[in-house]
N, CA, C and O atoms as a GROMACS GRO file, in nm:
protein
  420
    1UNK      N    1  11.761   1.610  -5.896
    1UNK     CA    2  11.719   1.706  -5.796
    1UNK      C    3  11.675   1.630  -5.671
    1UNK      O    4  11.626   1.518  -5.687
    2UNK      N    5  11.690   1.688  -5.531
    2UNK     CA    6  11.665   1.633  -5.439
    2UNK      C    7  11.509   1.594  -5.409
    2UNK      O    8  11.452   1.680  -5.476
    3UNK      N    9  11.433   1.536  -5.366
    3UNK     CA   10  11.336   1.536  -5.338
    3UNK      C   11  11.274   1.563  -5.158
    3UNK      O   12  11.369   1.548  -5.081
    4UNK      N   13  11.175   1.590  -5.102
    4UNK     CA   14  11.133   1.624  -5.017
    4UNK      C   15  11.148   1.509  -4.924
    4UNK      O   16  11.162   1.539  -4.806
    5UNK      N   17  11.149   1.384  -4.957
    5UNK     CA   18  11.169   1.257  -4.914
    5UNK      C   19  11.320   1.220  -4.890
    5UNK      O   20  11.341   1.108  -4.845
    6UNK      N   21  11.411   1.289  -4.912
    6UNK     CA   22  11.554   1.274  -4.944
    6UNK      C   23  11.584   1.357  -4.786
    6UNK      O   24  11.652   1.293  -4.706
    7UNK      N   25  11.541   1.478  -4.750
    7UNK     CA   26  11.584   1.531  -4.651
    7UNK      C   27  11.563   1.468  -4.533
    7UNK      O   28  11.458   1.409  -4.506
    8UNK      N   29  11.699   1.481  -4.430
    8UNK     CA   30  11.657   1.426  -4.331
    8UNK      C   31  11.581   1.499  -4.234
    8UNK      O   32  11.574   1.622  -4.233
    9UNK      N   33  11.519   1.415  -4.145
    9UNK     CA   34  11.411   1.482  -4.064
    9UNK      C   35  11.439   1.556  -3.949
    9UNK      O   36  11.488   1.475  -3.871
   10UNK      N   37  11.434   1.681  -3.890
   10UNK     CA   38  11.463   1.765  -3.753
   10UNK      C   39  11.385   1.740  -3.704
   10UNK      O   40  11.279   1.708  -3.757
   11UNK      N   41  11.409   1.745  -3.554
   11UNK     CA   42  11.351   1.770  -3.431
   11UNK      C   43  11.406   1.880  -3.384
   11UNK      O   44  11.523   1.907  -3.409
   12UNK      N   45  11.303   1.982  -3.285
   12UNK     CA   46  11.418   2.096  -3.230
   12UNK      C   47  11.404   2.212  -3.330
   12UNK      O   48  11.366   2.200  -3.446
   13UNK      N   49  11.443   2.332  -3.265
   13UNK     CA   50  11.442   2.426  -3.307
   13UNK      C   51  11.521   2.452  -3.446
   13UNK      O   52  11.596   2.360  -3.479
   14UNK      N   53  11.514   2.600  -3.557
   14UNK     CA   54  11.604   2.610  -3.583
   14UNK      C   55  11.652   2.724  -3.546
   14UNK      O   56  11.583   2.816  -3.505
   15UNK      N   57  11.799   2.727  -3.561
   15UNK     CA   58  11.881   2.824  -3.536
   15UNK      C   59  11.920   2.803  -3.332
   15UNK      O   60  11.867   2.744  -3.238
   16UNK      N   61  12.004   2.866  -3.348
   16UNK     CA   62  12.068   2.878  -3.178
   16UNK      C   63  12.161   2.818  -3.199
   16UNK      O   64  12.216   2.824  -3.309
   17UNK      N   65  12.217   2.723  -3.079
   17UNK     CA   66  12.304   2.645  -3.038
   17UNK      C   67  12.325   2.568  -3.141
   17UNK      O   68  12.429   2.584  -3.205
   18UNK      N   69  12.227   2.462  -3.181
   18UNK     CA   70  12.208   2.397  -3.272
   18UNK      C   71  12.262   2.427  -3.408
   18UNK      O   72  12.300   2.331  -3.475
   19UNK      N   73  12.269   2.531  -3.452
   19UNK     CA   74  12.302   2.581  -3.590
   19UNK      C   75  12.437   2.616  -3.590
   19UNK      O   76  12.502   2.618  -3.694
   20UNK      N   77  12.492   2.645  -3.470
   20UNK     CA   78  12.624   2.700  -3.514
   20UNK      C   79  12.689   2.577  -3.465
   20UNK      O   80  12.806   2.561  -3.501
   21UNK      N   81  12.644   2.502  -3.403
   21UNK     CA   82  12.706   2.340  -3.406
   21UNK      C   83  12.732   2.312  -3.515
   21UNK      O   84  12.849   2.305  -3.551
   22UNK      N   85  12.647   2.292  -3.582
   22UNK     CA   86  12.618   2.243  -3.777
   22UNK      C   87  12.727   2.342  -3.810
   22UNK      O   88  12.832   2.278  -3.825
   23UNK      N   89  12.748   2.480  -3.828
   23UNK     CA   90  12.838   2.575  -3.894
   23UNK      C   91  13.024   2.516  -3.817
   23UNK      O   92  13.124   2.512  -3.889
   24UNK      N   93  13.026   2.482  -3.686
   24UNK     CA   94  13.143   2.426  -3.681
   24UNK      C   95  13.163   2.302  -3.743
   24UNK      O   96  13.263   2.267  -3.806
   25UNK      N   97  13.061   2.240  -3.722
   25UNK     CA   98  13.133   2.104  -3.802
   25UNK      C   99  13.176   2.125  -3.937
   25UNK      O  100  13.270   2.053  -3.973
   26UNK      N  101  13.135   2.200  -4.013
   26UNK     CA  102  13.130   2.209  -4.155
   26UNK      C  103  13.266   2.285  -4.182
   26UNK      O  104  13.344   2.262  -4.274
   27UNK      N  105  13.277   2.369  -4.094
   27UNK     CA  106  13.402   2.456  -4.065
   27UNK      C  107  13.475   2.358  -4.034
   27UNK      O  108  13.543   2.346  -4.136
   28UNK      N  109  13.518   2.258  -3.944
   28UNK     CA  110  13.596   2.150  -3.940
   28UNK      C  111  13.620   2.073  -4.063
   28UNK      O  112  13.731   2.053  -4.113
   29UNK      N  113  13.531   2.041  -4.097
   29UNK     CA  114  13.545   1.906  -4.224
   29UNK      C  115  13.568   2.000  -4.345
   29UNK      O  116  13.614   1.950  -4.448
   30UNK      N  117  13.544   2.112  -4.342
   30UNK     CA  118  13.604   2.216  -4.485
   30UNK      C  119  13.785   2.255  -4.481
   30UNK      O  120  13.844   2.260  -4.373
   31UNK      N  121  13.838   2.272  -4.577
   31UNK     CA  122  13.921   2.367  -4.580
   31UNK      C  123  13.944   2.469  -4.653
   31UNK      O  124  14.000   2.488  -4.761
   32UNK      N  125  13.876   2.551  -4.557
   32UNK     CA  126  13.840   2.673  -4.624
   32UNK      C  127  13.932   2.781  -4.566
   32UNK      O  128  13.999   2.801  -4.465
   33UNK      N  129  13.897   2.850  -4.699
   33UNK     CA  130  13.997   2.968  -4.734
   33UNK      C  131  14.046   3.089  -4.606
   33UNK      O  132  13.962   3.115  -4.520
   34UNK      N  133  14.112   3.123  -4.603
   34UNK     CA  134  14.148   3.223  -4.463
   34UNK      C  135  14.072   3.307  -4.461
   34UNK      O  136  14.024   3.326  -4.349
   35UNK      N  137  14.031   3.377  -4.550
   35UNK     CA  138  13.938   3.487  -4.502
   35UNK      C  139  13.814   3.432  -4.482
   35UNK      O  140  13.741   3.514  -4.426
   36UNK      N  141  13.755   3.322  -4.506
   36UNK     CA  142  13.616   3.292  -4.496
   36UNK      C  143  13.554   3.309  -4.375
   36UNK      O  144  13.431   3.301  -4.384
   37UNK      N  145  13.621   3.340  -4.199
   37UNK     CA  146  13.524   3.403  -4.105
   37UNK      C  147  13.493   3.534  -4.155
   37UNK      O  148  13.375   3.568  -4.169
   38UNK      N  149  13.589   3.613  -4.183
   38UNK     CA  150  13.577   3.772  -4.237
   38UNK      C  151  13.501   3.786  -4.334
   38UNK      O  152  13.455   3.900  -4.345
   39UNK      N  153  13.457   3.683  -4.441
   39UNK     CA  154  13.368   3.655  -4.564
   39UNK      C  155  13.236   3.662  -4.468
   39UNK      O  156  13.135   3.726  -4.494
   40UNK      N  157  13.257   3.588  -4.357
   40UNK     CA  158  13.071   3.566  -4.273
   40UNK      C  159  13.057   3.677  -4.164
   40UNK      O  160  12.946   3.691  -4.113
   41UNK      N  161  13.151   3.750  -4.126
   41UNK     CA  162  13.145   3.885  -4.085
   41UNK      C  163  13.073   3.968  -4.167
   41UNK      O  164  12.993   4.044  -4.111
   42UNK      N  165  13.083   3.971  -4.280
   42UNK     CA  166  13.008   4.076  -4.388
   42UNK      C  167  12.879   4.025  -4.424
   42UNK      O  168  12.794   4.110  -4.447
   43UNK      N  169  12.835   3.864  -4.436
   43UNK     CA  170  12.761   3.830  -4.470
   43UNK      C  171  12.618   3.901  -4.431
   43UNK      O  172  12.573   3.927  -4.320
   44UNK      N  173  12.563   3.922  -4.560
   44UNK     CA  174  12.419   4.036  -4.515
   44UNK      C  175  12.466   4.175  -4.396
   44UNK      O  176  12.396   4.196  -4.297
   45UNK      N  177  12.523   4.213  -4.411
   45UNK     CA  178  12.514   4.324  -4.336
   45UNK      C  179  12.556   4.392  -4.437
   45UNK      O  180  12.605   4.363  -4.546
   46UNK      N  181  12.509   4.562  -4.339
   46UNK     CA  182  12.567   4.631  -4.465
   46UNK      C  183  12.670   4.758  -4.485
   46UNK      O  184  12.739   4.833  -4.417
   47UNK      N  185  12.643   4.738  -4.597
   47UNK     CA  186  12.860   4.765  -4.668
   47UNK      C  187  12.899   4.617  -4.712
   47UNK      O  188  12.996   4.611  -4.788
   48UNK      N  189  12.825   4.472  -4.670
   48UNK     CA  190  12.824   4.366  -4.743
   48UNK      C  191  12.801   4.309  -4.859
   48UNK      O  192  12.794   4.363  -4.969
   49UNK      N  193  12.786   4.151  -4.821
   49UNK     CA  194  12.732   4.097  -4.932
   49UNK      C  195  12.601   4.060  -4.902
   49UNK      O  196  12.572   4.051  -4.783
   50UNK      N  197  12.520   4.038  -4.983
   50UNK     CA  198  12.384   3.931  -4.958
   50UNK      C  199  12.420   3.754  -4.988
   50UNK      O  200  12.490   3.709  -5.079
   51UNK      N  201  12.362   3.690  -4.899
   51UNK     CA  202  12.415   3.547  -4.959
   51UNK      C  203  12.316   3.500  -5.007
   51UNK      O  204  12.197   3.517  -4.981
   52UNK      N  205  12.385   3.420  -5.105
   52UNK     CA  206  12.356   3.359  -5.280
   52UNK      C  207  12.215   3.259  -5.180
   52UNK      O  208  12.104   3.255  -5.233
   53UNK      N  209  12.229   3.205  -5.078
   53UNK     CA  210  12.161   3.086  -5.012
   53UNK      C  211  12.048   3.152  -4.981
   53UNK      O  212  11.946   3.083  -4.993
   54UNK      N  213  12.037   3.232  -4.954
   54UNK     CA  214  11.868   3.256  -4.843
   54UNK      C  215  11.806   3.455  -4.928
   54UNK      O  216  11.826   3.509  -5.037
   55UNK      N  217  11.743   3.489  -4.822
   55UNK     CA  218  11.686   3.607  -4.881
   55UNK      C  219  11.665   3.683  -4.708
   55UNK      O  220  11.570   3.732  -4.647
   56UNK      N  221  11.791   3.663  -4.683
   56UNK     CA  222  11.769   3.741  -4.495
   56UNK      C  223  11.787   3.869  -4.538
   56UNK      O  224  11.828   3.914  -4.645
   57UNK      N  225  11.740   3.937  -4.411
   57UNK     CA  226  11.772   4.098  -4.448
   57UNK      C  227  11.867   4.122  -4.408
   57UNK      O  228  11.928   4.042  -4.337
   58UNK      N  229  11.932   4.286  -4.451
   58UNK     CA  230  12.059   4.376  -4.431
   58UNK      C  231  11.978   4.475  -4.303
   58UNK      O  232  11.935   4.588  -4.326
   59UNK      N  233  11.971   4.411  -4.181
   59UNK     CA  234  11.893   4.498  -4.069
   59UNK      C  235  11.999   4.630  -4.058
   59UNK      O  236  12.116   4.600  -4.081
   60UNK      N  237  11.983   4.728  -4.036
   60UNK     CA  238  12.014   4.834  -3.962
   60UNK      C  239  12.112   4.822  -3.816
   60UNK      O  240  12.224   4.862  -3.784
   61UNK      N  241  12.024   4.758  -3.763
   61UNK     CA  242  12.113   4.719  -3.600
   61UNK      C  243  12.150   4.598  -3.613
   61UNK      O  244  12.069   4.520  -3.564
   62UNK      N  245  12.260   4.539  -3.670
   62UNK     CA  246  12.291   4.390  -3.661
   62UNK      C  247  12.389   4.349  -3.550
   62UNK      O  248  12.449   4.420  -3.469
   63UNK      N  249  12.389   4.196  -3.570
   63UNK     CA  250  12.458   4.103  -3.484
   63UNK      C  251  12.611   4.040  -3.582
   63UNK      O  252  12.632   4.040  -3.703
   64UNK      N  253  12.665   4.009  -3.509
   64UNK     CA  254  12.740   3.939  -3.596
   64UNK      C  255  12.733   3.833  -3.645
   64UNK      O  256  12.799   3.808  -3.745
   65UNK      N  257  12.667   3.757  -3.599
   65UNK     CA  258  12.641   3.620  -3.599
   65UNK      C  259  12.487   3.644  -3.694
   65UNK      O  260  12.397   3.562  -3.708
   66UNK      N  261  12.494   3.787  -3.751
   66UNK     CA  262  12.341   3.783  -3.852
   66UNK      C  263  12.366   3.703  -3.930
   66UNK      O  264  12.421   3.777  -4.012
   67UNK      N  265  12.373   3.568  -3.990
   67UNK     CA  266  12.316   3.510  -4.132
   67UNK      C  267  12.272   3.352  -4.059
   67UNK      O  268  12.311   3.295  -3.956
   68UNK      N  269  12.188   3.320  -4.151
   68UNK     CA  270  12.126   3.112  -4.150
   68UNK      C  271  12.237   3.078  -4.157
   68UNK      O  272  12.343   3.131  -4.187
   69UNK      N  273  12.187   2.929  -4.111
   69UNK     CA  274  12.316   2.780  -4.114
   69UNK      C  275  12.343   2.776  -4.231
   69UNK      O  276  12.456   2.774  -4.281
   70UNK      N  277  12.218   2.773  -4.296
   70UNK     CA  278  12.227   2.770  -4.427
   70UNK      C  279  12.340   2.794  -4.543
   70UNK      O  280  12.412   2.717  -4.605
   71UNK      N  281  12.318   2.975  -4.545
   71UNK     CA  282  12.377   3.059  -4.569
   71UNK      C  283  12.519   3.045  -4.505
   71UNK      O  284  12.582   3.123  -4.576
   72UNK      N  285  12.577   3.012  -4.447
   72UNK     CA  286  12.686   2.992  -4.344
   72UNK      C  287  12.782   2.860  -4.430
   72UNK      O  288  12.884   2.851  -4.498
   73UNK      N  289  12.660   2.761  -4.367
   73UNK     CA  290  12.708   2.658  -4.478
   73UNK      C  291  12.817   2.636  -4.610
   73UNK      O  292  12.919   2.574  -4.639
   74UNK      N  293  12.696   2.756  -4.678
   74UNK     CA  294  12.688   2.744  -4.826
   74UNK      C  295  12.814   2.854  -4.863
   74UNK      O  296  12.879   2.846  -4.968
   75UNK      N  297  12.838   2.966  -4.751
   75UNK     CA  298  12.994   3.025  -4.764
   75UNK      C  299  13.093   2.920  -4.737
   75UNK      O  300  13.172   2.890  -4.826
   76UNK      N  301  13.095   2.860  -4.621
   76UNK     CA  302  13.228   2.764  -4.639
   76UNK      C  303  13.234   2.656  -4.708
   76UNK      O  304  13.341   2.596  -4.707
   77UNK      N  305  13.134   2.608  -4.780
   77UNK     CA  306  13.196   2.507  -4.907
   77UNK      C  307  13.234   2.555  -5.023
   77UNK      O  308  13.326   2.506  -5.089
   78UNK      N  309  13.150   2.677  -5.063
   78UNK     CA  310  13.208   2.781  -5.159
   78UNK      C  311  13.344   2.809  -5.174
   78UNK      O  312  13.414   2.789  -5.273
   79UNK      N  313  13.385   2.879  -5.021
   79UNK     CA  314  13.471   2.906  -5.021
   79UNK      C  315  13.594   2.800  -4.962
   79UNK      O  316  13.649   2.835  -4.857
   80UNK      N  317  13.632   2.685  -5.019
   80UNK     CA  318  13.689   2.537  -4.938
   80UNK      C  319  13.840   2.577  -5.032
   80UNK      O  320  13.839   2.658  -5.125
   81UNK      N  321  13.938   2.519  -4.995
   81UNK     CA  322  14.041   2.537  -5.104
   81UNK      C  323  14.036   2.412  -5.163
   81UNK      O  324  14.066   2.398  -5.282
   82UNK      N  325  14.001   2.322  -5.091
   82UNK     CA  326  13.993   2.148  -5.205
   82UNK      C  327  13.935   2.172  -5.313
   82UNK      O  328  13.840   2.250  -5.308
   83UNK      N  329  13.971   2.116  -5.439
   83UNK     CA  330  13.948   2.135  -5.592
   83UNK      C  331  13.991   2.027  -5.609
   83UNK      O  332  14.081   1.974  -5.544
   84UNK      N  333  13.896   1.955  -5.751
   84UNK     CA  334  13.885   1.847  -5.839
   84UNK      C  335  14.033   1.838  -5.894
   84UNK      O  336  14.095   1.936  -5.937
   85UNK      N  337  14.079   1.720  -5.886
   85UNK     CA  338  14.159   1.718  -5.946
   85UNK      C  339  14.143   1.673  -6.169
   85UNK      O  340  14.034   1.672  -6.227
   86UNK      N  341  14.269   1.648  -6.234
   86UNK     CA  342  14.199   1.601  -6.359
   86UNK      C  343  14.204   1.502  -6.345
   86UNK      O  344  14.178   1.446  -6.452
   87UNK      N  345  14.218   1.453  -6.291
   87UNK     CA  346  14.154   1.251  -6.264
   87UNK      C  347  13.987   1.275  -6.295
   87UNK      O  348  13.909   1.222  -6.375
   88UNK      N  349  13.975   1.354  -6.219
   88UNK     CA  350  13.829   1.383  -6.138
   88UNK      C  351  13.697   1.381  -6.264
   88UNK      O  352  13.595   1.313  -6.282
   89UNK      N  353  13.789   1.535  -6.363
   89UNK     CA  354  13.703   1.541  -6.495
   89UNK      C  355  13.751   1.412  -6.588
   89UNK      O  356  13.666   1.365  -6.662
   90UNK      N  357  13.872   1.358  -6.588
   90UNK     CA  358  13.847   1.248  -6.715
   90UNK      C  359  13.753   1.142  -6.657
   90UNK      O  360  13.726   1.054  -6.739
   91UNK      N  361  13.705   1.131  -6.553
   91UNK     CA  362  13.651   1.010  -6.506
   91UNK      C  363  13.497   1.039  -6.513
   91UNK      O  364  13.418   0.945  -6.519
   92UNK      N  365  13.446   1.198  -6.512
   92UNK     CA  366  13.317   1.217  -6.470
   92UNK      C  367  13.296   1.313  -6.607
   92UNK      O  368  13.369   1.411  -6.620
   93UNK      N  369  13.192   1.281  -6.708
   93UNK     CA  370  13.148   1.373  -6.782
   93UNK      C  371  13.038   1.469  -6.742
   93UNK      O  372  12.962   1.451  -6.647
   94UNK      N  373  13.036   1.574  -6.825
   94UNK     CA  374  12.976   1.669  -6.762
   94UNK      C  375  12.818   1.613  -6.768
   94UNK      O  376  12.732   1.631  -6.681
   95UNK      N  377  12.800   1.532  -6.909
   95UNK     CA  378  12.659   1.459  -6.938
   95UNK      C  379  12.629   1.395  -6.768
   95UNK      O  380  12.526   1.420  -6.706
   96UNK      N  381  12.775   1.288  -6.700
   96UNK     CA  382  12.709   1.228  -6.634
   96UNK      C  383  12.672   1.319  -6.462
   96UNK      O  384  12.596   1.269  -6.380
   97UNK      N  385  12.729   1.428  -6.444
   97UNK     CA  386  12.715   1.513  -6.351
   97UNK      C  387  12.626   1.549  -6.347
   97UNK      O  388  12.584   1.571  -6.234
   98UNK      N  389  12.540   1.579  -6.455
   98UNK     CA  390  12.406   1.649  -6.474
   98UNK      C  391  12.294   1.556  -6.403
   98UNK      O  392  12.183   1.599  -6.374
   99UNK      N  393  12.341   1.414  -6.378
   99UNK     CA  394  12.243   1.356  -6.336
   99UNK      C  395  12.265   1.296  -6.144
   99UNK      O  396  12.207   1.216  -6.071
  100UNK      N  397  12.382   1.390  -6.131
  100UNK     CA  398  12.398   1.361  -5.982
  100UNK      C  399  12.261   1.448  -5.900
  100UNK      O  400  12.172   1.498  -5.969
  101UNK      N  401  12.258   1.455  -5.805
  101UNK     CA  402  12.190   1.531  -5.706
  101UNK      C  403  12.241   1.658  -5.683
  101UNK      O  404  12.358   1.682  -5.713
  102UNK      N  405  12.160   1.752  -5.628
  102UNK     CA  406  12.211   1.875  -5.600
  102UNK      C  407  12.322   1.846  -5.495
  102UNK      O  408  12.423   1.913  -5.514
  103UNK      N  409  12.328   1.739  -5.360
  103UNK     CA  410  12.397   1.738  -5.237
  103UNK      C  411  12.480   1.662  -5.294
  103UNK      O  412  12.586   1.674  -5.234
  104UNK      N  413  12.494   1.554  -5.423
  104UNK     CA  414  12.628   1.486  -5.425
  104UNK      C  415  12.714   1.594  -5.524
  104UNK      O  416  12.835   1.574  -5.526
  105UNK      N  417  12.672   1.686  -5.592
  105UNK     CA  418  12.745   1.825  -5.665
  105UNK      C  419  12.815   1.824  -5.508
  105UNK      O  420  12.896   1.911  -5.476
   0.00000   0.00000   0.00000
């Protein structure tokens, strides 16, 4: 498990400019699935989904851009089409996965 000492340190606000910087890059370095803007269109709003990452609300008057980096994040790696290959599992037991970190999962 990660520890509190493991995270790196911010300066600066969160959310704004800043956050959806973080959400493109991740969107860059992912390859994620086609529908996954339309997946963050729905995200927390409602007639949606709630995301698995945070505990934001389903406001009444929303934005589109309603959900965290977080949450944002945590849809486009979810949703990535890259998959393990079986190289991947004969090389890594599940015993020894259990002892990776939450961020190297």
């Amino acid at each position: 498990m990660t520890t509190i000492n493991d995270l790196p340190k911010k300066s600066g606000p969160a959310g704004g400019w800043g956050s959806l910087k973080g959400i493109a890059r991740i969107f860059g370095e992912t390859w994620a699935t086609p529908g996954v803007l339309d997946t963050l269109r729905q995200q927390n709003k409602p007639g949606g989904y709630m995301c698995a990452s945070c505990a934001w609300p389903k406001p009444a008057n929303y934005h589109a851009f309603e959900f965290c980096e977080n949450g944002a994040k945590a849809t486009l790696w979810d949703l990535t089409t890259t998959r393990h290959t079986p190289e991947f599992w004969r090389d890594h037991t599940v015993t020894e996965l259990r002892m990776w970190t939450d961020h190297d999962l």
